[in-house]
N, C-alpha and C positions, 0 to 999 in steps of 0.2 A: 552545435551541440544542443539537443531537447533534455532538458533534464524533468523527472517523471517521480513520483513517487508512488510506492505500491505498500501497501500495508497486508501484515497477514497476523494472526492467532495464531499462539501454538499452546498446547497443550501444557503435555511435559513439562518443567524448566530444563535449560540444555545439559549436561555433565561438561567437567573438562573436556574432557576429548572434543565435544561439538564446539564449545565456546575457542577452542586453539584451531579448529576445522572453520569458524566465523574469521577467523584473524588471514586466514589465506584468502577467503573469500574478499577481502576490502584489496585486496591486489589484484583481480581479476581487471583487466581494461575496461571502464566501461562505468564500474561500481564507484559511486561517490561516499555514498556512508551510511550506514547502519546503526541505527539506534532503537535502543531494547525498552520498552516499560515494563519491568519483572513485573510490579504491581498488577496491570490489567491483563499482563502475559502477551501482550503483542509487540512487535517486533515494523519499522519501519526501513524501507531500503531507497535510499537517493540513487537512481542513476540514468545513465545516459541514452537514451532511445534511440538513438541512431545506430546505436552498438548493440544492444542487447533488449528483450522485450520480457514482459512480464512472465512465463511460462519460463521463461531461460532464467531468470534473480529465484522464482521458486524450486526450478530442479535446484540450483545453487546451493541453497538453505537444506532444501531435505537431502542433500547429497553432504552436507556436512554433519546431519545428525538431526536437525532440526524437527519436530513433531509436530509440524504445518496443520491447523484443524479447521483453518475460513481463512477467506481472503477477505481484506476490509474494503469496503467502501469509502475514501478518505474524501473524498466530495460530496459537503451535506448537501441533502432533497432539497430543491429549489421550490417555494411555497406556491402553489397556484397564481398567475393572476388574476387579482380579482376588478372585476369590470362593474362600470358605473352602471346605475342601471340608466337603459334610456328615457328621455323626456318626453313628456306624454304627448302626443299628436294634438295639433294648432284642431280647434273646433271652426268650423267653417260657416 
């Protein structure tokens, strides 16, 4: 098992209806767990990449109601590195 996490923005916040259309979604084979930050409005999904890929957790979500507006980036930019400078050439 790979297990993978994808993050998305939504919009909207969900209604009933979506938030009970979320609750089938954690039963699907594959799906580890779902966790919401109403605050920032995004939404993160654990699951299993051998089973299911990223396009398939987002039909998921917009297939329960969910108002998907970005997909997050959950791996921060990795800084340049930065290189010594070289040492000045032996004078001869």
């Amino acid at each position: 098992m790979t297990t993978v996490d994808i993050g998305f923005r939504y919009g909207r916040p969900p209604d009933e209806l979506a938030i009970r259309a979320m609750n089938s979604i954690r039963e699907v084979y594959g799906i580890r767990r779902i966790l919401f930050d109403e605050s920032a409005h995004q939404v993160r999904v654990e699951y299993d990449a051998t089973r299911l890929n990223g396009a398939i957790v987002e039909a998921l979500l917009r297939r329960a109601g969910l108002d998907l507006v970005a997909t997050l980036n959950l791996i921060p930019p990795v800084a340049p590195a930065t290189t010594a400078p070289a040492p000045p050439a032996p004078k001869a």
